[in-house]
Structure formats: C-alpha cells, structure tokens
mmCIF file of the N, C-alpha and C atoms, coordinates in Angstrom:
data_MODEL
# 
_entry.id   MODEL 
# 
loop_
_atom_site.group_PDB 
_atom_site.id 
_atom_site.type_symbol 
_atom_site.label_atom_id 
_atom_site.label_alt_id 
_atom_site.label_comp_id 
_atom_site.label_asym_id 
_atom_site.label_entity_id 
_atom_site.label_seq_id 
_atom_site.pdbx_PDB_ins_code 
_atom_site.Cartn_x 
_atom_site.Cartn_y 
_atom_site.Cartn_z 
_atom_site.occupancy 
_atom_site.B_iso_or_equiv 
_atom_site.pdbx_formal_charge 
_atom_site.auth_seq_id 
_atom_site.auth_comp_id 
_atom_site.auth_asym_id 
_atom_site.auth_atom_id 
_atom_site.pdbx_PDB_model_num 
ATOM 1   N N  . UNK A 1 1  ? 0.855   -1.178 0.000  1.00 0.00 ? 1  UNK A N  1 
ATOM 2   C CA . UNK A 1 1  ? 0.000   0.000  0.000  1.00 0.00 ? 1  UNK A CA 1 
ATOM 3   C C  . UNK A 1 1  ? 0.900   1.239  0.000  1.00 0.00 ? 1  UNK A C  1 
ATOM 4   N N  . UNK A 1 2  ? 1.101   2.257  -0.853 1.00 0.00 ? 2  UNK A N  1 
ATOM 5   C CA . UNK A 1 2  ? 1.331   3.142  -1.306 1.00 0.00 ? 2  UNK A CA 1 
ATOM 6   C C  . UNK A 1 2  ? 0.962   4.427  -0.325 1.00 0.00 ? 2  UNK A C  1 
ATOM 7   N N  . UNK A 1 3  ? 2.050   5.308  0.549  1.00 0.00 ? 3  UNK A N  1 
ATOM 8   C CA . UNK A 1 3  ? 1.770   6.382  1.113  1.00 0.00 ? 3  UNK A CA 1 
ATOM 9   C C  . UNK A 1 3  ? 0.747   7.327  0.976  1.00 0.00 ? 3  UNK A C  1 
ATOM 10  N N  . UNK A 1 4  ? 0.317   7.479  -1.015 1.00 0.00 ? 4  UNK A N  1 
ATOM 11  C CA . UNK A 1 4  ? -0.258  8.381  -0.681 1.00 0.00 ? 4  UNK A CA 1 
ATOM 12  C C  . UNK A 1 4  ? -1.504  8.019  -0.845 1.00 0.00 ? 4  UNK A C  1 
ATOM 13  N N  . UNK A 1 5  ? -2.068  6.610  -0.714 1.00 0.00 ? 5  UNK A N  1 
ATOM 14  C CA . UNK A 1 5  ? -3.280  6.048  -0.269 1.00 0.00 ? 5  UNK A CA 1 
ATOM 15  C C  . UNK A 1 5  ? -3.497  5.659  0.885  1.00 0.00 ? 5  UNK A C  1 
ATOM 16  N N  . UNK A 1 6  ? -2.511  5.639  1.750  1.00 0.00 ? 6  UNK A N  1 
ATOM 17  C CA . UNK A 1 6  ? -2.752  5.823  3.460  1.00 0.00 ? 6  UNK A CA 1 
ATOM 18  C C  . UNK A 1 6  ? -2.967  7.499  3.861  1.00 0.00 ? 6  UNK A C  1 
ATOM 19  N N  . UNK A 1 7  ? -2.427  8.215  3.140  1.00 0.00 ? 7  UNK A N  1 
ATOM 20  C CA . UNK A 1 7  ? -2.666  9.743  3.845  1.00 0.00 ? 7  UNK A CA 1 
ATOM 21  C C  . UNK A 1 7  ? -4.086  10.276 2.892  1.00 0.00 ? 7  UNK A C  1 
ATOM 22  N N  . UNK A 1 8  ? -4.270  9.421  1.833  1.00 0.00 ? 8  UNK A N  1 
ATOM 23  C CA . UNK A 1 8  ? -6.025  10.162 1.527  1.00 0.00 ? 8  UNK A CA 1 
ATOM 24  C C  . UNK A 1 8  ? -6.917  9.087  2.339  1.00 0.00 ? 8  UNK A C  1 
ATOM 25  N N  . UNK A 1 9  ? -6.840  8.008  3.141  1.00 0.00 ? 9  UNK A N  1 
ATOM 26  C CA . UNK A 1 9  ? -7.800  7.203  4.172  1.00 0.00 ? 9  UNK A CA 1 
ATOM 27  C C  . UNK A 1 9  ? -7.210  8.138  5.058  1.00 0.00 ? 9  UNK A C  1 
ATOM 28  N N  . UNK A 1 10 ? -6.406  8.618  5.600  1.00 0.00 ? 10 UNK A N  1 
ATOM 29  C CA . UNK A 1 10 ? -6.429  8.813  7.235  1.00 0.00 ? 10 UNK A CA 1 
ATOM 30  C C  . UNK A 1 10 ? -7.076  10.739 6.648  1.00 0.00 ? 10 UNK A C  1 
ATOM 31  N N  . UNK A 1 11 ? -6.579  10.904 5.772  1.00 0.00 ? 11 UNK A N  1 
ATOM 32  C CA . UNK A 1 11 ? -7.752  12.333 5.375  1.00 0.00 ? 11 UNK A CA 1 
ATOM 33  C C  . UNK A 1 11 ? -9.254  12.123 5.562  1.00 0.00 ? 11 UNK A C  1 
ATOM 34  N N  . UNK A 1 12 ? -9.627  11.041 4.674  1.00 0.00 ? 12 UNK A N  1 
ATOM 35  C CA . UNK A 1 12 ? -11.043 10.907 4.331  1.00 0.00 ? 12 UNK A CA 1 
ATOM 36  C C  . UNK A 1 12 ? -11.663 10.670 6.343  1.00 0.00 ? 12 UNK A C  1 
ATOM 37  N N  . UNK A 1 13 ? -10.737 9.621  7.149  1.00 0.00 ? 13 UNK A N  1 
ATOM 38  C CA . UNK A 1 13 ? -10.745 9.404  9.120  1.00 0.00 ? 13 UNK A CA 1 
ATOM 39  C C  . UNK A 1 13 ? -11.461 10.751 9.349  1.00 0.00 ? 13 UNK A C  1 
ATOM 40  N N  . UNK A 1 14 ? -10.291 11.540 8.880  1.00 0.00 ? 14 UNK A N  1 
ATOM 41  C CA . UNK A 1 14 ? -10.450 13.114 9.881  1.00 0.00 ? 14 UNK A CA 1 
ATOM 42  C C  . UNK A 1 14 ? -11.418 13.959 9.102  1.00 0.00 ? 14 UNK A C  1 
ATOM 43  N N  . UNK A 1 15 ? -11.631 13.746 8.107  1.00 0.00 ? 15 UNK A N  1 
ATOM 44  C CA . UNK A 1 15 ? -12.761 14.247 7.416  1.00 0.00 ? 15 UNK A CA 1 
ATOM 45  C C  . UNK A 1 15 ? -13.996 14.189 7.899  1.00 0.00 ? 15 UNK A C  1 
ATOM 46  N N  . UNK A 1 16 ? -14.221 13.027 8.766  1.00 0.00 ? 16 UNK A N  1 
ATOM 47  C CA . UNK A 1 16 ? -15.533 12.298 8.460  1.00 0.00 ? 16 UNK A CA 1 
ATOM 48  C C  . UNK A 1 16 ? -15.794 12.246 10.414 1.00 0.00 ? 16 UNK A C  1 
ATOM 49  N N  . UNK A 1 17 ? -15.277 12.815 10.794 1.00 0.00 ? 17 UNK A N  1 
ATOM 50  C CA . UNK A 1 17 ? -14.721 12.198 12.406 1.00 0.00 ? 17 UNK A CA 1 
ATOM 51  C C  . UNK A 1 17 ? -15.765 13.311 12.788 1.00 0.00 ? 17 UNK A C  1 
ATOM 52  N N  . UNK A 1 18 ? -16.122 12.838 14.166 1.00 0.00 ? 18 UNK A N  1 
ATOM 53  C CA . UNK A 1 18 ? -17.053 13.967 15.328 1.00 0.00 ? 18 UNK A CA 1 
ATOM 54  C C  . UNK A 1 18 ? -16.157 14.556 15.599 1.00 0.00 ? 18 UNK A C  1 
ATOM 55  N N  . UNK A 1 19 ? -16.689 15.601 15.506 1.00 0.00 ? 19 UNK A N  1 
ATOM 56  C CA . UNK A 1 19 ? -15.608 17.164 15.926 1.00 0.00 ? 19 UNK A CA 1 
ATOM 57  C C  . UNK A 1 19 ? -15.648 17.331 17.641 1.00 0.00 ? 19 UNK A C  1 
ATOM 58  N N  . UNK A 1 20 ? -16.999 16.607 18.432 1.00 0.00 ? 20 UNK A N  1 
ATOM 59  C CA . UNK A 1 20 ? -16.677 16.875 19.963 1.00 0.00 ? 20 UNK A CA 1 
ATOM 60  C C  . UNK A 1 20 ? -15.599 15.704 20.275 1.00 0.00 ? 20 UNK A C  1 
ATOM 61  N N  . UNK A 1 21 ? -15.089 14.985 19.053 1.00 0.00 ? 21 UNK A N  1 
ATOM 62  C CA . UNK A 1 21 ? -14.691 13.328 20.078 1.00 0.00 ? 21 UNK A CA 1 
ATOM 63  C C  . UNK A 1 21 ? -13.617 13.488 18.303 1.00 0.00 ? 21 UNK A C  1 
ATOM 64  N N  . UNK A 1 22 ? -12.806 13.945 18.246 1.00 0.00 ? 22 UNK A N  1 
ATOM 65  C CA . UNK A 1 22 ? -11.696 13.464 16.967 1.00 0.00 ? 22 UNK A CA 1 
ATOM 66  C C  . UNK A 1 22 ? -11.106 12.597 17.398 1.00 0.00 ? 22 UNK A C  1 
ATOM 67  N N  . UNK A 1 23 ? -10.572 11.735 16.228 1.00 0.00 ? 23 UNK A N  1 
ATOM 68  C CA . UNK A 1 23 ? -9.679  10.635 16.215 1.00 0.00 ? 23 UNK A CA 1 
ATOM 69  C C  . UNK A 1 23 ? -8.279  11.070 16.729 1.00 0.00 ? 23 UNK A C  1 
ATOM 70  N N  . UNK A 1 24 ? -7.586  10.134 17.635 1.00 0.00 ? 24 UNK A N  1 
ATOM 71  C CA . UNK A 1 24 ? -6.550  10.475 18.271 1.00 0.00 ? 24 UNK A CA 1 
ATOM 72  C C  . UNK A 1 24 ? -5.611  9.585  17.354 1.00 0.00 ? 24 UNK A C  1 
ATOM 73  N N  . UNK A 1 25 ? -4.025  10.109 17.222 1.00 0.00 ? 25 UNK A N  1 
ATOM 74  C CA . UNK A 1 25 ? -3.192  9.307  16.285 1.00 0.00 ? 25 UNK A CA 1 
ATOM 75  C C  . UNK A 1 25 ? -3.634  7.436  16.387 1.00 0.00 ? 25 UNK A C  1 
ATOM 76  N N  . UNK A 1 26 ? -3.440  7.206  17.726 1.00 0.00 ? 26 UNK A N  1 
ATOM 77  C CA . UNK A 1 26 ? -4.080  5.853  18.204 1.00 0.00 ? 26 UNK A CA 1 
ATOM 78  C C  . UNK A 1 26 ? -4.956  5.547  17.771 1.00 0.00 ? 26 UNK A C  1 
ATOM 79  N N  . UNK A 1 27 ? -6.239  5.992  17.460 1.00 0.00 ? 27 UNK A N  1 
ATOM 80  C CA . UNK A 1 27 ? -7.391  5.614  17.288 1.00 0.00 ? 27 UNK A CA 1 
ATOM 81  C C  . UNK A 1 27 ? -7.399  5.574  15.754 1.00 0.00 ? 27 UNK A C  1 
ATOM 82  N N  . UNK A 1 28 ? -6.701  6.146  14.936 1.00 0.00 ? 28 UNK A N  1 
ATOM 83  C CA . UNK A 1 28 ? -6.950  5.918  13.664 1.00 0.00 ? 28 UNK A CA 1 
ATOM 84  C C  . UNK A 1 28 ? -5.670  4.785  13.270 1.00 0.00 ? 28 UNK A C  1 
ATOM 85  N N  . UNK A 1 29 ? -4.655  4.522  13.620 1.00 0.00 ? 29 UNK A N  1 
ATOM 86  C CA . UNK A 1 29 ? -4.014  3.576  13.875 1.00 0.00 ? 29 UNK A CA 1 
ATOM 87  C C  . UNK A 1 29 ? -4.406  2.006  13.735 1.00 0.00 ? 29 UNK A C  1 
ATOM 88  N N  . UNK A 1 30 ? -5.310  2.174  14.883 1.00 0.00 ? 30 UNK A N  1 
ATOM 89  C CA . UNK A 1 30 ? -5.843  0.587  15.165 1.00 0.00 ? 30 UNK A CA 1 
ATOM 90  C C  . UNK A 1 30 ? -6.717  0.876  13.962 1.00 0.00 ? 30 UNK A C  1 
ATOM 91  N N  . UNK A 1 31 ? -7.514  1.614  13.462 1.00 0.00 ? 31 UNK A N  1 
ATOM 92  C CA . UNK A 1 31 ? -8.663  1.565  12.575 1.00 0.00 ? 31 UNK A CA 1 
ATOM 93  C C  . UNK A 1 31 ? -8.140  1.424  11.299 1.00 0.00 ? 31 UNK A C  1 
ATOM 94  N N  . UNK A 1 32 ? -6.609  1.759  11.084 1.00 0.00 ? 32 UNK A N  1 
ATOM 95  C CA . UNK A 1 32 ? -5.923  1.070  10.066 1.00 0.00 ? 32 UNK A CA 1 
ATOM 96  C C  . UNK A 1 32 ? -5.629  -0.675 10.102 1.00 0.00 ? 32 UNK A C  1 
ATOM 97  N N  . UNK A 1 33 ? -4.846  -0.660 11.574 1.00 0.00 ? 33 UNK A N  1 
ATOM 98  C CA . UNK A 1 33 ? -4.616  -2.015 11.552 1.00 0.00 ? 33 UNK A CA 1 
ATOM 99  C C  . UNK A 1 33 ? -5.452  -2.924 11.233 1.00 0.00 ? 33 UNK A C  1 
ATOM 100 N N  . UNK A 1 34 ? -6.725  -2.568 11.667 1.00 0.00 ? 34 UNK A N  1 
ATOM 101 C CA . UNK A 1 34 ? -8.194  -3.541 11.692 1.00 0.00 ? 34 UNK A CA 1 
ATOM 102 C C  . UNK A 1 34 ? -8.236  -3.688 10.067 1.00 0.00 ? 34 UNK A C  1 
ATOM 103 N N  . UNK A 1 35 ? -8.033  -2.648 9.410  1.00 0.00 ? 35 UNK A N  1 
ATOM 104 C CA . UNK A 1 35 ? -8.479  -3.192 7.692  1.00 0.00 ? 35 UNK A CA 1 
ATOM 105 C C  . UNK A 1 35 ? -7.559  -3.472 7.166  1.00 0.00 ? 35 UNK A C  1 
ATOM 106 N N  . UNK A 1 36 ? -6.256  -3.702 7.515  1.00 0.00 ? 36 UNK A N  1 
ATOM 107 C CA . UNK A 1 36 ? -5.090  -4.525 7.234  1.00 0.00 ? 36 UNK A CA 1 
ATOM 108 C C  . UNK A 1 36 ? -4.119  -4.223 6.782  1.00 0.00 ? 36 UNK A C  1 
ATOM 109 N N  . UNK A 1 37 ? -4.127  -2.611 7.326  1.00 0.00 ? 37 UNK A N  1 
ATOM 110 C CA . UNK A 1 37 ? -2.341  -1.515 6.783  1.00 0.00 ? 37 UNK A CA 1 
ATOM 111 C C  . UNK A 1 37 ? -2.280  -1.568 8.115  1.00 0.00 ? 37 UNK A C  1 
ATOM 112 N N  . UNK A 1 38 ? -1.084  -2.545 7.710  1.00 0.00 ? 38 UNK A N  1 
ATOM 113 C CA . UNK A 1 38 ? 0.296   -2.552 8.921  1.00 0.00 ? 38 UNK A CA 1 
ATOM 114 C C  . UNK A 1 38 ? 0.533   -1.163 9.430  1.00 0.00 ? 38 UNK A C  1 
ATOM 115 N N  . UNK A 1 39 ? 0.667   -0.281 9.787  1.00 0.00 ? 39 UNK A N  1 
ATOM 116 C CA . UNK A 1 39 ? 1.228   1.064  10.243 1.00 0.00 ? 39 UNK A CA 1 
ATOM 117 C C  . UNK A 1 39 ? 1.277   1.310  11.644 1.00 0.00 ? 39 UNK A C  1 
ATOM 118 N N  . UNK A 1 40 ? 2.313   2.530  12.175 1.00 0.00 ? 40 UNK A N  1 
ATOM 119 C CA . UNK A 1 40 ? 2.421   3.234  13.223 1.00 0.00 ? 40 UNK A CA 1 
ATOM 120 C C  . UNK A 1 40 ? 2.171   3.790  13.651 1.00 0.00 ? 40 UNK A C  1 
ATOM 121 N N  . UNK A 1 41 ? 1.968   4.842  14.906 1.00 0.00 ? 41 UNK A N  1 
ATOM 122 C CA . UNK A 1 41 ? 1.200   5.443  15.379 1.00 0.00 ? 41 UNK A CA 1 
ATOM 123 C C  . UNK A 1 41 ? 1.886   6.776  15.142 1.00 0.00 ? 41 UNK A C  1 
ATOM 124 N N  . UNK A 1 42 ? 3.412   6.591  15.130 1.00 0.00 ? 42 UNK A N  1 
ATOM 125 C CA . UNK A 1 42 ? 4.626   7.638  14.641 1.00 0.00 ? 42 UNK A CA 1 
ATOM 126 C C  . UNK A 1 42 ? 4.340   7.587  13.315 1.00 0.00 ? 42 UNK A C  1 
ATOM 127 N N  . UNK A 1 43 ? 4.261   7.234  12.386 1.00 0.00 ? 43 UNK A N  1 
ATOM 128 C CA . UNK A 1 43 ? 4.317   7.418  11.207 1.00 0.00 ? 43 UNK A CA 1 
ATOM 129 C C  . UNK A 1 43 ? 2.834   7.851  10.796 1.00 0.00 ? 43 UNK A C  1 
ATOM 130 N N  . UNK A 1 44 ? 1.454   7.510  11.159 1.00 0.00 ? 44 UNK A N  1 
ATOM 131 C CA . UNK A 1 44 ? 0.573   8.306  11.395 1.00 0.00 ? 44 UNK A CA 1 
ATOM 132 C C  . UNK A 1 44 ? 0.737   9.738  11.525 1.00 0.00 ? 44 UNK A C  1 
ATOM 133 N N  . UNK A 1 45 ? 1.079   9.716  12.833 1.00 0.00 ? 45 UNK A N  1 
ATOM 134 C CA . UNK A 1 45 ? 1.217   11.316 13.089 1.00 0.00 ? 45 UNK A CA 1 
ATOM 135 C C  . UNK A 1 45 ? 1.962   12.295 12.302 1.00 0.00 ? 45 UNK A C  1 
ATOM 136 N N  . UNK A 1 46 ? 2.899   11.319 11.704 1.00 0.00 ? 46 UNK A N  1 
ATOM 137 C CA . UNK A 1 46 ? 4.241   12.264 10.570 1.00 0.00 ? 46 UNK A CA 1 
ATOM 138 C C  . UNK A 1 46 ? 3.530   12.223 9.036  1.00 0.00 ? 46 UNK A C  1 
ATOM 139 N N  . UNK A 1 47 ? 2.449   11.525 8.994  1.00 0.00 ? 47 UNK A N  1 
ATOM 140 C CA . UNK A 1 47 ? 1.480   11.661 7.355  1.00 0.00 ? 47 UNK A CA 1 
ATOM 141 C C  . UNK A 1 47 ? 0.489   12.697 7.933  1.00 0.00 ? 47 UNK A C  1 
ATOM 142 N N  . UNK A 1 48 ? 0.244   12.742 8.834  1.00 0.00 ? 48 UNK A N  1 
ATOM 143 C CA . UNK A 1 48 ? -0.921  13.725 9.532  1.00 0.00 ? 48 UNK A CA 1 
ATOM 144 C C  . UNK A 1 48 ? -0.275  15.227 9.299  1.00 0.00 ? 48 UNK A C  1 
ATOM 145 N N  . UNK A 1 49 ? 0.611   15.004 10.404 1.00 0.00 ? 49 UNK A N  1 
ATOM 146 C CA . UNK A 1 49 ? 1.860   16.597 10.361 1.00 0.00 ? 49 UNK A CA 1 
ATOM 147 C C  . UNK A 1 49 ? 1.954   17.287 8.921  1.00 0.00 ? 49 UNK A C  1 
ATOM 148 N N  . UNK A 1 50 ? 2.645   16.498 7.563  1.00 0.00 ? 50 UNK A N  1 
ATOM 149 C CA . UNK A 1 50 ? 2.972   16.561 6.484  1.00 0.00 ? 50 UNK A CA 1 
ATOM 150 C C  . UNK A 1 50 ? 1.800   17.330 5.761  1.00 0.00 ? 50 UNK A C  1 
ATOM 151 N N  . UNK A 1 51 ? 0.443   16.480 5.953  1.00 0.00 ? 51 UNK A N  1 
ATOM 152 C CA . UNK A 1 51 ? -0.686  16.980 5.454  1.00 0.00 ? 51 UNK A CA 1 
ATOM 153 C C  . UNK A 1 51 ? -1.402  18.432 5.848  1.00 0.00 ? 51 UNK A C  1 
ATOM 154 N N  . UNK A 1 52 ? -0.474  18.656 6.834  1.00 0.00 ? 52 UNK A N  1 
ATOM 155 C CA . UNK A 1 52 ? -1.517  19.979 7.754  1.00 0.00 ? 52 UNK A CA 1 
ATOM 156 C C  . UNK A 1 52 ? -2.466  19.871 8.478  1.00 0.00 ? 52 UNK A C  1 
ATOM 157 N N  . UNK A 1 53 ? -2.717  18.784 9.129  1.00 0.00 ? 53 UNK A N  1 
ATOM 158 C CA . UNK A 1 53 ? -4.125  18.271 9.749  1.00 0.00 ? 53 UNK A CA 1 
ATOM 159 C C  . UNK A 1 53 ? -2.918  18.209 11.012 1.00 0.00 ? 53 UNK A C  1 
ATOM 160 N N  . UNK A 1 54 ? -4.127  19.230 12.156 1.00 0.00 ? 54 UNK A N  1 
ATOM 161 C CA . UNK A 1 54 ? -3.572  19.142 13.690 1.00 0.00 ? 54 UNK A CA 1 
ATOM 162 C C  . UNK A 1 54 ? -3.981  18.258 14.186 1.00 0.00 ? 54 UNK A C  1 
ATOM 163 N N  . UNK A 1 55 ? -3.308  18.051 15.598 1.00 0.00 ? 55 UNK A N  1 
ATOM 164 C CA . UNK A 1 55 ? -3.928  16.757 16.434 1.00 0.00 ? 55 UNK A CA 1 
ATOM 165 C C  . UNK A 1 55 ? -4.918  17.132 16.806 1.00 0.00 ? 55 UNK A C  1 
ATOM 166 N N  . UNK A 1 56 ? -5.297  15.728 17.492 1.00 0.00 ? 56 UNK A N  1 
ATOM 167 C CA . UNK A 1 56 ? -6.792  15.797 17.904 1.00 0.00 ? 56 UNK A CA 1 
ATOM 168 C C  . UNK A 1 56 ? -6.953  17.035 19.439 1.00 0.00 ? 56 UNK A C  1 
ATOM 169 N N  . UNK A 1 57 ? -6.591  17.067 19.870 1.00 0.00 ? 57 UNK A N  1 
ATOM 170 C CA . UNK A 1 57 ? -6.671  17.813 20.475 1.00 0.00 ? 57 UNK A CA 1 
ATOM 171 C C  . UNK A 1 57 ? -6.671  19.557 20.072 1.00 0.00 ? 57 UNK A C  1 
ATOM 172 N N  . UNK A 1 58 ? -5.961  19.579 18.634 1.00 0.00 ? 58 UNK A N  1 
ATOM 173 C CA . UNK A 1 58 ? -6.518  20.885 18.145 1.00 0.00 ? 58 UNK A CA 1 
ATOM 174 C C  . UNK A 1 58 ? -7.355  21.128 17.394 1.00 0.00 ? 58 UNK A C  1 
ATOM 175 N N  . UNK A 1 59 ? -8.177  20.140 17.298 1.00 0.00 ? 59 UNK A N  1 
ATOM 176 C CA . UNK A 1 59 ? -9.469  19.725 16.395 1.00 0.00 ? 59 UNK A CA 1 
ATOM 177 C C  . UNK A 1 59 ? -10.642 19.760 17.060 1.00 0.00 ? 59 UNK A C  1 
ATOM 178 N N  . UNK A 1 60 ? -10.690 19.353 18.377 1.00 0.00 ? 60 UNK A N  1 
ATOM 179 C CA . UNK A 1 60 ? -11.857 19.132 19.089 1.00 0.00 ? 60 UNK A CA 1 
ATOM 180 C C  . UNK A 1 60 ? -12.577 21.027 19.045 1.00 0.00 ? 60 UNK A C  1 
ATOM 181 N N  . UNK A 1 61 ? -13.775 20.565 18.414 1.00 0.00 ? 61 UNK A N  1 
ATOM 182 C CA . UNK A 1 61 ? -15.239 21.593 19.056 1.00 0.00 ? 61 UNK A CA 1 
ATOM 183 C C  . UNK A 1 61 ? -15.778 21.169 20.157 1.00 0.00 ? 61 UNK A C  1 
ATOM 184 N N  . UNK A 1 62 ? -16.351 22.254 20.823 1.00 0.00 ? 62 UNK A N  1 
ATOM 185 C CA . UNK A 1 62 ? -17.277 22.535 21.834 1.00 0.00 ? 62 UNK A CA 1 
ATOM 186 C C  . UNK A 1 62 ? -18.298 22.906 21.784 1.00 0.00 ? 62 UNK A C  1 
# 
C-alpha cells in the first residue's frame, strides 16, 4: 500500500470524524490495523503533520 493512499484514508478518518470526540493518532491507527495496513502510530502522526491536519486535540469543538 502506497503512502499516498494511506494519507487520503487517514484524510477521508479526519474528514468524516465527530468534531466533539476526533480521532486520536491511536485511534486511527488501530482503525488502520483492523483493515489490514500494517502502520504506526509515529508514522501516522508524521502523514498527519505533512498533510496539515492538527492533532486531535486541536481539532476538538465545543
């Protein structure tokens, strides 16, 4: 699987995610592992970073 079809799924994650409850690097992680891309939780966060998408914690609405 090809990088830049893991960083348009973990786009389409944060796209699609509740804004009171965003996906934490972890949480989209396992939700990779579960459909069967091997990946990290570091290397997540460094396709996340790259893309311009903040953590979850600078994502969350109120």
């Amino acid at each position: 699987v090809s990088s830049e079809s893991i960083k348009k799924t973990i786009k389409d994650m944060v796209s699609s995610e509740d804004a009171l409850k965003p996906l934490s690097d972890q949480k989209i992680t396992d939700k990779l592992n579960k459909n069967g891309i091997n990946i990290s939780r570091r290397t997540v966060a460094k396709y996340r970073e790259e893309m311009g998408i903040q953590p979850a914690s600078k994502r969350k609405r109120f």
